[in-house]
C-alpha angles and dihedrals in degrees: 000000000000123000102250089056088046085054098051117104116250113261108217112205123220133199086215111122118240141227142200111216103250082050089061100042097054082049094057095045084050089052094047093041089052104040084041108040095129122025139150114200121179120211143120114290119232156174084018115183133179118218132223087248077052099244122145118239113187150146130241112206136179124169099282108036145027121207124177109239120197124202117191121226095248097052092038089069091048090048098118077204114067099210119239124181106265099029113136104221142162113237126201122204144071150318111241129146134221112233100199087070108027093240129128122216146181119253111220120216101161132004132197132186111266093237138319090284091072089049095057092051089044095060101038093056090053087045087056091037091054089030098067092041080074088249087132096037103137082217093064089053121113126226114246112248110248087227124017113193087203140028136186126213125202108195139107113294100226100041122106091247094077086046085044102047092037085051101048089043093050078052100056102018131343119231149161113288129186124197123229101191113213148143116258098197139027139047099320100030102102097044082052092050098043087047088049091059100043094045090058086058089069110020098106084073086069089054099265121131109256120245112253084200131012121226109206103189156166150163121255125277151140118299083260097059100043088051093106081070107061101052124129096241092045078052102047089043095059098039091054098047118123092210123074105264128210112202113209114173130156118325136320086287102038110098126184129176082250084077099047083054098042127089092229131025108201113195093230134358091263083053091054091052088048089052098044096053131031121223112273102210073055099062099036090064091046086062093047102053084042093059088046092056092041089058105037086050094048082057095054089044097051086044091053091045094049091046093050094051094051083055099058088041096069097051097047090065136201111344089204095056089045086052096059096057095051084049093048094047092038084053091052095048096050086049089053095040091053090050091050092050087047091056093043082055095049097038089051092045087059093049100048084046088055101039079054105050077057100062129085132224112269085223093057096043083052088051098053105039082053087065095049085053090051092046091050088049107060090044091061088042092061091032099057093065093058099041085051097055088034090063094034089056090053093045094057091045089055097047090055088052088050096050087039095058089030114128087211083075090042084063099053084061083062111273125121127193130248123217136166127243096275092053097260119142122254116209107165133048097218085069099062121100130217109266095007114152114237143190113217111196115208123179116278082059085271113165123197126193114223137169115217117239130208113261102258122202109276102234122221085276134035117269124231106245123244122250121259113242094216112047092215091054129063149164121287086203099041 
């Protein structure tokens, strides 16, 4: 033997049989499947969750012990219980496992409420979840219509409630009634009621008369059996009707959370009919009665009034008496208005006689003022001479003044006058500027253009000036 089979570890052989994982896993789901084919266990149910495939996935608990329970989407709609976390029920399936995971869990196939007891909590935490949401507010709740000319009735066909409300309204006043067929118990009963009341919202637009008032009813029976009735969508439907709704289920003590939604509760279906109608011989009676009073009143009424006016009447007097003395008085005032008109004529002749022995003839203003025109003529006539010497007198004297203060005489003497190139006196030497171009005025109106020179320094002798290089300019300081 070499040394590297001499190092190997021994290997020791069994006859036990061996698995692979996934062997023993589907053995163990086959045991359970056939040892627990058909069980019903009872506990609380918990941590419930719809899948997206629309499976259930759960949990049933007691105080000792905690198994997954699976409900597959097909059985979870035929389940006469809806789950709700904290429901004691008793389920009915069968034991599997799920190998992924190694957990075993119970199958349902079919699921009822543990008791009485469970029911009752069942139904009073629904009755505090919808009641919160306002469903039962008494604000929210509808008045019942006096007469309604339809109803409409949601109850089995063939029961003994339709012949019951039909007979008691054909007793106190017949009218209209339209038929909702459902189930009142069972598995579908209450899609079939909360579609019963929503389809009457709307059934006038299939050419049916609209209800005025909704009768939701059945006859009594055990809280099994008036479950259908205190679901949440029988709830929701009636709460959210449009129509005024009567609830009628079961008998005087039988209460369901219909009733809490509902406008109305009636303690039985023959109760609902009584509420929704009144009695007809009743209210006939009540017309009639009314009429009696209405016309026995009006007679008072025109009596009273009769007796009153006569009254008055005989205190008002006789009209024609009271007429006389409104003549007599009409007469005296006619006879005092036309003297007074005769008075305002005369008053306003003497005024216009007087205003006219005031005016004078046209003919004799226009003479007169024709006068006054002649007059003022000949006075400006004999005025203007004098004005006119007066003012020519005084114009001569004036134009001596002007000659003699004339500098064009002051020119003839020997001066002459300086301006600049743009025609402005110059009356003094310091202003004017080397090289400036001047016009220098000398009688005669003789003008002579000359250009400024700077002031040389005059030498010992006179110089000789230059001569001028225009013969029309020259040097101010030649």
């Amino acid at each position: 033997m070499s040394e590297s089979e001499a190092s190997k570890p021994e290997t020791h052989r069994s006859n036990v049989p061996e698995f692979s994982v996934g062997d023993l896993a589907l053995s163990l789901k086959r045991t359970l499947e056939e040892n627990f084919a058909h069980v019903r266990v009872r506990g609380e149910l918990s941590r419930i969750s719809i899948a997206g495939s629309g499976h259930m996935y759960s949990s049933l608990k007691d105080d000792r012990a905690v198994i997954d329970a699976v409900c597959w989407k097909g059985t979870l709609s035929k389940l006469s219980v809806k789950p709700e976390e904290g429901l004691e029920v008793i389920c009915t399936g069968r034991i599997s496992s799920y190998p992924k995971s190694s957990k075993y869990q119970l199958i349902i196939e079919s699921m009822e409420l543990a008791g009485e007891g469970a029911l009752l909590k069942m139904l009073e935490e629904r009755k505090k979840k919808l009641g919160k949401e306002g469903l039962f507010a008494p604000e929210r709740k509808k008045q019942l219509p006096f007469l309604p000319a339809t109803i409409g009735v949601i109850t089995s066909p063939t029961g003994a409630v339709i012949r019951d409300i039909l007979h008691r309204l054909a007793d106190r006043f017949p009218r209209h009634v339209l038929l909702w067929p459902v189930l009142v118990q069972g598995e579908d009963a209450a899609r079939q009621i909360a579609a019963a009341i929503n389809g009457f919202q709307t059934i006038h637009e299939r050419g049916q008369p609209r209800p005025d008032l909704l009768i939701v009813a059945r006859g009594g029976g055990s809280l099994e059996d008036l479950m259908a009735f205190n679901e949440e969508e029988v709830v929701r439907a009636i709460a959210a009707s449009d129509i005024p709704v009567i609830s009628a289920v079961g008998h005087e003590t039988d209460t369901t959370l219909a009733d809490y939604a509902a406008d109305v509760r009636a303690p039985t279906p023959t109760g609902a009919a009584e509420i929704a109608v009144p009695v007809r011989a009743d209210l006939i009676a009540q017309i009639l009665d009314d009429e009696q009073r209405l016309v026995s009143g009006m007679g008072r009424l025109l009596t009273e009034q009769r007796q009153k006016t006569e009254s008055l009447s005989a205190r008002l007097g006789d009209p024609a008496r009271l007429l006389e003395t409104q003549t007599q008085r009409l007469d005296h005032l006619s006879d005092k208005l036309a003297g007074l008109f005769t008075r305002f004529l005369n008053t306003k002749k003497h005024a216009l006689i007087e205003n006219a022995v005031r005016l004078r003839h046209p003919k004799d203003r226009i003479a007169e003022a024709t006068q006054k025109l002649e007059r003022w003529n000949e006075q400006l006539e004999n005025l203007a001479p004098k004005l006119t010497r007066d003012k020519s007198q005084k114009l001569e004297h004036l134009g001596k003044m002007l000659n003699a203060y004339s500098f064009e005489n002051v020119l003839q003497r020997g001066f002459c006058v300086v301006r600049d190139e743009k025609g402005k006196l110059i009356p003094d030497a310091h202003t004017i500027a080397a090289n400036q171009r001047l016009d220098i005025q000398f009688r005669g109106k003789k003008h002579v253009q000359a250009i400024a020179t700077p002031d040389p320094k005059p030498p010992a002798k006179k110089a000789r000036a230059a001569k001028a290089p225009n013969a029309s300019q020259t040097s101010l300081f030649d």
